[in-house]
C-alpha positions as CSV (number, residue, x, y, z in Angstrom):
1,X,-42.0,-3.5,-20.2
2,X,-42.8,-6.3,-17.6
3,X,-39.7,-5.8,-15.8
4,X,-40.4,-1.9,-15.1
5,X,-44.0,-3.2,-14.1
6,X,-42.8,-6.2,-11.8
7,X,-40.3,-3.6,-10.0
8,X,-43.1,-1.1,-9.8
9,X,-45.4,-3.9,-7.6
10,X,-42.5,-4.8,-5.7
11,X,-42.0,-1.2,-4.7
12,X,-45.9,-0.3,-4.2
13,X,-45.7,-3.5,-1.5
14,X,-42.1,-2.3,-0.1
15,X,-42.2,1.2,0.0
16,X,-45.1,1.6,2.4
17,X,-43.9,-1.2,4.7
18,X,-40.4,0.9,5.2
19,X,-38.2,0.3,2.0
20,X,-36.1,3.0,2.0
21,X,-33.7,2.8,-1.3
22,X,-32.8,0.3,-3.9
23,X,-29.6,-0.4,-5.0
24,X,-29.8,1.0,-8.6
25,X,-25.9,0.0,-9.7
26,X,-24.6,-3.0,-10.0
27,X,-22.1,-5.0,-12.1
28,X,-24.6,-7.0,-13.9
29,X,-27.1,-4.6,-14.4
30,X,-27.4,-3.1,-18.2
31,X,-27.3,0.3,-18.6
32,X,-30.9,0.4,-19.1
33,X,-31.6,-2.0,-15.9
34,X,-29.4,0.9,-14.1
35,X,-31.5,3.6,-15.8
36,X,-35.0,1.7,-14.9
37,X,-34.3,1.5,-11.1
38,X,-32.8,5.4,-10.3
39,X,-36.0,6.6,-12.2
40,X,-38.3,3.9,-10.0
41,X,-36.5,5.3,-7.1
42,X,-37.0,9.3,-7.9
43,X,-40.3,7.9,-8.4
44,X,-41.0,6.3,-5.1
45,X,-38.8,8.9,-3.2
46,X,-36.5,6.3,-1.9
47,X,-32.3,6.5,-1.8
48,X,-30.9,4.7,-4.5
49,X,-27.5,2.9,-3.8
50,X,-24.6,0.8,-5.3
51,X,-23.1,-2.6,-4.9
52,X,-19.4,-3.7,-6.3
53,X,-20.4,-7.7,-5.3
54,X,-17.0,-7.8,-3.6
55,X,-16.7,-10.6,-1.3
56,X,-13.0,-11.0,-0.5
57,X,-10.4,-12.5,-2.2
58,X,-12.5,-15.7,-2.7
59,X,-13.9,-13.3,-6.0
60,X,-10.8,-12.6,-8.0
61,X,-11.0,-10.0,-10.1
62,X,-13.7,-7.6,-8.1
63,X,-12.0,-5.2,-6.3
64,X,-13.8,-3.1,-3.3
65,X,-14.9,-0.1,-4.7
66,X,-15.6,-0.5,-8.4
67,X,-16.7,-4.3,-8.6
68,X,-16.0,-5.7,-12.1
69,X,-15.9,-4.1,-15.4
70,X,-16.3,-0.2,-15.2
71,X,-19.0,0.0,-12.4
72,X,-18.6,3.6,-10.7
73,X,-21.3,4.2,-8.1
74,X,-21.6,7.4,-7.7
75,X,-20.5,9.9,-4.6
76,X,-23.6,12.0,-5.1
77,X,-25.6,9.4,-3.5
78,X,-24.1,9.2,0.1
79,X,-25.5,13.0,1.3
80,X,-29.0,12.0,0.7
81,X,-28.3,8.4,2.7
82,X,-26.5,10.5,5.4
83,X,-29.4,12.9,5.5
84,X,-31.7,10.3,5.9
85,X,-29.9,8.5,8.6
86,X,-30.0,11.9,10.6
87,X,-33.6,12.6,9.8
88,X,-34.4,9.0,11.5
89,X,-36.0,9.8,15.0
């Protein structure tokens, strides 16, 4: 697929110059966008994250915490961005 290929040049590029997670949830990502990037990030070794795209009440309908539609980023990814935050010299 030429999206799984264009992510993997970005990361290649990114990764070595300090990237250090990608956000792999996102309201307008497909499940299989979603899928793509947490297995490009266990592949590169970098966090993965989440974003609800809530701005404020200028965005009706997103709330803060679970975006639009059923977006649930998961809690199992914050002890492996806390851990890296302590491991940071």
């Amino acid at each position: 697929h030429s999206e799984r290929a264009a992510v993997r040049r970005f990361l290649k590029v990114l990764v070595p110059a300090g990237l250090d997670g990608i956000e792999a949830f996102y309201p307008a990502f497909t499940e299989r966008q979603t899928a793509m990037l947490q297995e490009m990030a266990q592949e590169f070794q970098i966090l993965r994250s989440g974003g609800t795209d809530y701005h404020g009440a200028i965005h009706p309908g997103i709330q803060l915490g679970t975006g639009l539609g059923t977006l649930h980023v998961p809690d199992e990814l914050l002890p492996a961005m806390q851990q890296k935050l302590a491991d940071r010299p």
